[in-house]
N, CA and C of each residue as an Amber inpcrd file, in Angstrom:
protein
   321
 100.3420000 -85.4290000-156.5820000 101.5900000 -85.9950000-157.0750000
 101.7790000 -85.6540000-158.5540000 100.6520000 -85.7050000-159.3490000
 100.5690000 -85.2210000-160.5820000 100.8990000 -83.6680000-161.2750000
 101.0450000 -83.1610000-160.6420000 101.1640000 -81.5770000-160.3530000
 102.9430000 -81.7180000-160.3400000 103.3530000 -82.2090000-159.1600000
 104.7110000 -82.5350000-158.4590000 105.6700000 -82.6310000-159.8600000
 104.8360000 -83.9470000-160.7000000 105.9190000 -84.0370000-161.4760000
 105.8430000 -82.9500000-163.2390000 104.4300000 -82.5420000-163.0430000
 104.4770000 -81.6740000-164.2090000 105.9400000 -80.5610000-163.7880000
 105.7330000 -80.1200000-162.3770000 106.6710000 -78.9780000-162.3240000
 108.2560000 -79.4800000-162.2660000 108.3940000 -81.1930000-162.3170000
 109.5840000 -81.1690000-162.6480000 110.1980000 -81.2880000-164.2450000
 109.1800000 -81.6000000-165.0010000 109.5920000 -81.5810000-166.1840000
 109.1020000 -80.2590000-166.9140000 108.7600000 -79.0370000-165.6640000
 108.7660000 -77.4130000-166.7790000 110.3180000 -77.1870000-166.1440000
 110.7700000 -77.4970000-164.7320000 112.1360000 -77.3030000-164.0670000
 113.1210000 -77.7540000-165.2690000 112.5910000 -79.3210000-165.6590000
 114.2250000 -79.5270000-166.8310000 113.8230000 -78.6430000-168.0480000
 112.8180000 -78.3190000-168.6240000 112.6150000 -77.6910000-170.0920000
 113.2900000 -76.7220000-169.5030000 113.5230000 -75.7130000-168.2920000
 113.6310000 -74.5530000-168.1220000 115.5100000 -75.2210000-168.1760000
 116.1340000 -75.5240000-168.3980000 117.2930000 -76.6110000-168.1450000
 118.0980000 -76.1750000-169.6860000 117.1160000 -76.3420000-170.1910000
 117.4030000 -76.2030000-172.1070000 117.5190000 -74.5060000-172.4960000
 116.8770000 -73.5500000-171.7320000 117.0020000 -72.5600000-171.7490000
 118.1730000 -71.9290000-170.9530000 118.5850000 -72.2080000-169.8400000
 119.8110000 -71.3250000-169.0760000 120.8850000 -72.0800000-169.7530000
 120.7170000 -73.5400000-170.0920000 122.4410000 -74.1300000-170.8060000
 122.6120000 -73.3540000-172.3190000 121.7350000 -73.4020000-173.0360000
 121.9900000 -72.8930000-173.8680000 122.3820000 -71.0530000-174.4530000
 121.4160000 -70.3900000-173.0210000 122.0550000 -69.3740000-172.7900000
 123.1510000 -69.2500000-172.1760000 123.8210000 -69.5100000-171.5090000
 125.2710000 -70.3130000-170.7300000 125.9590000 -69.9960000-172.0950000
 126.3060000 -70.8850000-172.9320000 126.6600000 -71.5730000-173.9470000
 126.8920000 -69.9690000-175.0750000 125.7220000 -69.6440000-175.1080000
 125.8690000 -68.3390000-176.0380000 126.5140000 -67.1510000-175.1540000
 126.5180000 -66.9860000-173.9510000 127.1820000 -66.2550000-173.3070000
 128.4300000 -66.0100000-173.4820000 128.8840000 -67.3160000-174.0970000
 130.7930000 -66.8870000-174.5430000 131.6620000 -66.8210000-173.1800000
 131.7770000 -67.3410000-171.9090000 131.9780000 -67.5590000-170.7160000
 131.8550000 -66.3340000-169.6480000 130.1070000 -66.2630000-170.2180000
 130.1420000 -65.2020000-169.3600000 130.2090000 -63.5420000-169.5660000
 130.9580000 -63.4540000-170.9270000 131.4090000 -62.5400000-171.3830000
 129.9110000 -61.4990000-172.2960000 129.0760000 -61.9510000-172.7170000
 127.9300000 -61.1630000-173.2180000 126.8620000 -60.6960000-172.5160000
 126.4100000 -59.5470000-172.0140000 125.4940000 -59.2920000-170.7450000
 124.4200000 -59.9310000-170.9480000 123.2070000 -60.1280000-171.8570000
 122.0460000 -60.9190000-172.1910000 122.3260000 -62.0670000-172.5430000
 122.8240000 -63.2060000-172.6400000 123.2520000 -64.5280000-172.5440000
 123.3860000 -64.7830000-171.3250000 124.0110000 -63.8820000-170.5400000
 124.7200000 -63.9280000-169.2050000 123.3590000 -63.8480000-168.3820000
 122.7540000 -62.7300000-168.3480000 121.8430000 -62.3200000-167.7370000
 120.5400000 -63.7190000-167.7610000 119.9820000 -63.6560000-169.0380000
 118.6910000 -65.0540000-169.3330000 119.4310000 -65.9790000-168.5810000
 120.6420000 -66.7400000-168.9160000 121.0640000 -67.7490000-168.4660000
 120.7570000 -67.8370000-166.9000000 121.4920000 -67.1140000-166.2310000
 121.1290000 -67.0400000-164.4660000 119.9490000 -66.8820000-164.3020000
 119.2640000 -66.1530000-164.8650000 117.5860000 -65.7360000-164.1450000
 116.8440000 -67.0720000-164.3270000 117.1110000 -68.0250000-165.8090000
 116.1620000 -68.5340000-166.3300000 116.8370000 -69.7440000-165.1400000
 118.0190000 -70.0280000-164.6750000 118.8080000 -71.0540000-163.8550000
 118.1170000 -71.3210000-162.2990000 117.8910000 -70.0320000-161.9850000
 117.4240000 -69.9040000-160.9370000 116.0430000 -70.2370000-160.6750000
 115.2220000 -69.9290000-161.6680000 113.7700000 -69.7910000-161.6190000
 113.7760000 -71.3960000-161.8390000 114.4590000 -72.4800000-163.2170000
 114.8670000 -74.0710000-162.5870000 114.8440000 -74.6470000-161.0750000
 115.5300000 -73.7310000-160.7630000 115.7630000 -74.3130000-159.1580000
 114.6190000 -74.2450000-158.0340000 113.9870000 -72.8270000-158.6710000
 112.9190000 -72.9150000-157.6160000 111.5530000 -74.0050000-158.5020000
 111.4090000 -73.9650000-159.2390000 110.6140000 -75.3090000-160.1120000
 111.0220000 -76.1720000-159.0900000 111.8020000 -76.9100000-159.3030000
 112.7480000 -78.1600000-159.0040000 112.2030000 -78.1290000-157.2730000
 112.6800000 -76.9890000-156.5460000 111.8190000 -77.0230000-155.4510000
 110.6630000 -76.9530000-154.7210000 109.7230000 -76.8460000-155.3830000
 108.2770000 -77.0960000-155.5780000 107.7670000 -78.5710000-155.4300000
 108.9580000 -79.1080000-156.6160000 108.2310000 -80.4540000-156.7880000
 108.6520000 -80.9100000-155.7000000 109.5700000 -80.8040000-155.1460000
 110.5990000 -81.6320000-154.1330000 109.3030000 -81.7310000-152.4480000
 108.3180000 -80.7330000-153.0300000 107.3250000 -80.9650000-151.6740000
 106.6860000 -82.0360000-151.4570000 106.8550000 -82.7250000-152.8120000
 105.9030000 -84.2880000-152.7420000 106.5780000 -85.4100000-153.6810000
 108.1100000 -84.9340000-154.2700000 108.6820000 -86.4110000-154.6350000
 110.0540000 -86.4930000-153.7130000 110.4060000 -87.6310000-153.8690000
 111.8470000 -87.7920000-153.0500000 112.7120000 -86.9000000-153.5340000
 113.7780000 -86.8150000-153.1620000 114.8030000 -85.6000000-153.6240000
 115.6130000 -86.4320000-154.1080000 115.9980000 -87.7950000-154.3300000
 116.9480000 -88.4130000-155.4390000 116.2940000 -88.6950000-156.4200000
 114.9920000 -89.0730000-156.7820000 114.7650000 -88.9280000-158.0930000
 113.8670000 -87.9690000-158.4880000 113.6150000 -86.7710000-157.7770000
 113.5370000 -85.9070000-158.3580000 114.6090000 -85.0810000-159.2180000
 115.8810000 -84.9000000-158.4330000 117.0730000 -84.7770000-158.9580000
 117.5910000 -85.2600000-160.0610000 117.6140000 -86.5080000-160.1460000
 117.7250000 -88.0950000-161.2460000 117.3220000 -87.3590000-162.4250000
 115.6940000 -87.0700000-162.2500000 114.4920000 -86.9100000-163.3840000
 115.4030000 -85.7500000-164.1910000 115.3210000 -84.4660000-163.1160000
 115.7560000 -83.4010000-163.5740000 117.0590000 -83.1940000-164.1910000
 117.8380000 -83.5890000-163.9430000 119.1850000 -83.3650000-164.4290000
 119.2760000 -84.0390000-166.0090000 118.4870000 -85.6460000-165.6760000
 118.7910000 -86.8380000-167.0200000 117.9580000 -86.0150000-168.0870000
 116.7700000 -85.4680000-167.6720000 115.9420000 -84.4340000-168.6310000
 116.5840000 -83.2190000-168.7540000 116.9090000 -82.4740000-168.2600000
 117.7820000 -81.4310000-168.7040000 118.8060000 -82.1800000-169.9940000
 119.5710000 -82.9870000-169.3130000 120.8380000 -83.8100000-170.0280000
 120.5510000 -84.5020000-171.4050000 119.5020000 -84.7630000-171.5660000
 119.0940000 -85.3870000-172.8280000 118.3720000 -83.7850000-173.7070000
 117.6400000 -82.7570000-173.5270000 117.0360000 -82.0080000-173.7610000
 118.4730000 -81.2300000-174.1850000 119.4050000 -81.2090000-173.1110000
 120.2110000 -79.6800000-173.8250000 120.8470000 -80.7280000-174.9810000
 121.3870000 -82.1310000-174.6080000 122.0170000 -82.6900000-175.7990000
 121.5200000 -82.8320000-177.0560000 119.9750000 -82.4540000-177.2360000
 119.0750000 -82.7340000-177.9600000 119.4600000 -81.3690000-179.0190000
 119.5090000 -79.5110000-178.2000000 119.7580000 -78.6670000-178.5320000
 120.8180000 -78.7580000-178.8640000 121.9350000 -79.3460000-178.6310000
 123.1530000 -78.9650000-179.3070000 123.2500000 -79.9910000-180.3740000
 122.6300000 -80.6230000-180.7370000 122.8230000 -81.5330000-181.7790000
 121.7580000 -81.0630000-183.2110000 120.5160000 -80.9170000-182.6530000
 120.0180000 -79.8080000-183.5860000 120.3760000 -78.4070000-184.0010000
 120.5860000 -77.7720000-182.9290000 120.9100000 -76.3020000-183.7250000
 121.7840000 -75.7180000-183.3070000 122.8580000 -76.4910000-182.7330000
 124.3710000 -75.9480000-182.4890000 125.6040000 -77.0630000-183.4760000
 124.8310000 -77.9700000-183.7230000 125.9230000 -78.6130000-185.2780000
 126.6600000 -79.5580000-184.5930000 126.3570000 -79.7290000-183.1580000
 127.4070000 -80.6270000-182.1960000 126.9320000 -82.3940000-182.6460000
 127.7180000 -83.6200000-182.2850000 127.7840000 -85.4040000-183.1180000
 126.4490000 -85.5390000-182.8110000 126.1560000 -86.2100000-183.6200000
 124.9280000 -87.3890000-183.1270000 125.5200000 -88.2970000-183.5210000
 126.7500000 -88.8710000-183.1100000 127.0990000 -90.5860000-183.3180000
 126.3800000 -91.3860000-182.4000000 126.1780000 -92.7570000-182.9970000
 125.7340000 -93.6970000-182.5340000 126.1440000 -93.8390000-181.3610000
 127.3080000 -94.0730000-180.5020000 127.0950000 -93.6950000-178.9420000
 126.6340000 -92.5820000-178.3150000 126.7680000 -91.8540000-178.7850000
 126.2270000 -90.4470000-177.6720000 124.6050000 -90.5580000-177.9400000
 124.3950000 -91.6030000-179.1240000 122.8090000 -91.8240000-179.0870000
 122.3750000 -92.3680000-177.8950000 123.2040000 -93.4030000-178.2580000
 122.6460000 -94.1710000-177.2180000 123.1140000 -94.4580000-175.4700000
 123.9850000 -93.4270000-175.3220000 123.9180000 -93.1230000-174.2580000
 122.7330000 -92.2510000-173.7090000 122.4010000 -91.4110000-174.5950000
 121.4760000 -90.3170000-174.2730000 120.0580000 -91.4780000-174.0130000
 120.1240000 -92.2360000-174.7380000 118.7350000 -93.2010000-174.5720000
 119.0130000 -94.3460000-173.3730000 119.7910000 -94.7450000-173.2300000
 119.8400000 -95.1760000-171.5550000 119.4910000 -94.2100000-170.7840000
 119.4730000 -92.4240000-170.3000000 119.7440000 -91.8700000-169.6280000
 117.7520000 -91.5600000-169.9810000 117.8480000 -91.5350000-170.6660000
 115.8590000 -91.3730000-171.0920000 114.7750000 -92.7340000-170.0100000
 115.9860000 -93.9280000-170.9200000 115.2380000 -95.0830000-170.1660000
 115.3200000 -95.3160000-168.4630000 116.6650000 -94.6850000-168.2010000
 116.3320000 -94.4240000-166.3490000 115.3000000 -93.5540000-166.1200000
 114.8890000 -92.0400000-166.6860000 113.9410000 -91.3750000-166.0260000
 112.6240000 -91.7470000-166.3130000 112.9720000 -92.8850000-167.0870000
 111.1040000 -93.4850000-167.1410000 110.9940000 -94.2150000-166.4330000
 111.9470000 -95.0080000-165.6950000 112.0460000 -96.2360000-165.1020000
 111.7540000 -95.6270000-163.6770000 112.1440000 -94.4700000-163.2860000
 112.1940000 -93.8560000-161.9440000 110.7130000 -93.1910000-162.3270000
 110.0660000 -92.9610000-162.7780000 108.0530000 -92.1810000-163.1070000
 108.0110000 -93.4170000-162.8090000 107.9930000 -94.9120000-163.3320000
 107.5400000 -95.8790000-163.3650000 107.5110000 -96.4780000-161.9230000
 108.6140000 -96.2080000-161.3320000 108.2400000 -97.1030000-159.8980000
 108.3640000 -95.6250000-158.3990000 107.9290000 -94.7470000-159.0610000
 108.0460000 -93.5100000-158.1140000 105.9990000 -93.7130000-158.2690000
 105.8200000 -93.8800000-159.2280000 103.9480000 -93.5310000-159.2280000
 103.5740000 -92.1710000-159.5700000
């Protein structure tokens, strides 16, 4: 089970890499933005399906997405210049405190 969930939290780090290549891609429009982004998206997914051999598939999903979601918001607030106001803080920290809450009663 321990294994299960390491590979879901390399699945969301890998999360921080295709959004942000996404993002530099310019919609799509730059071939290496374009290119990392999908490969690195895909290779997420198969992570993500690995773990899915030994956790439930709603909070594995949950984990992955809220970790992606806090991680890329994390990147665009550090080194893309995007708010850190006090709500989007603390939204981002409710969305932290569910994926601990779901490790916590998943085991």
């Amino acid at each position: 089970m321990r294994t299960a969930w390491i590979m879901l939290v390399v699945a969301a780090l890998l999360e921080l890499v295709w959004a942000t290549a996404l993002k530099q891609s310019h919609g799509l429009t730059r071939p290496w933005p374009t290119a990392i982004g999908l490969a690195v998206a895909l290779v997420s997914v198969v992570v993500l399906s690995v773990s899915l051999r030994e956790l439930p598939v709603g909070t594995a999903y949950a984990v992955w997405v809220g970790l992606g979601s806090v991680g890329v918001t994390a990147v665009g607030v550090l080194a893309l210049g995007e708010s850190a106001s006090p709500g989007r803080l603390a939204c981002m920290a409710l969305i932290l405190a569910g994926v601990v809450g779901l490790r916590a009663v998943e085991g």
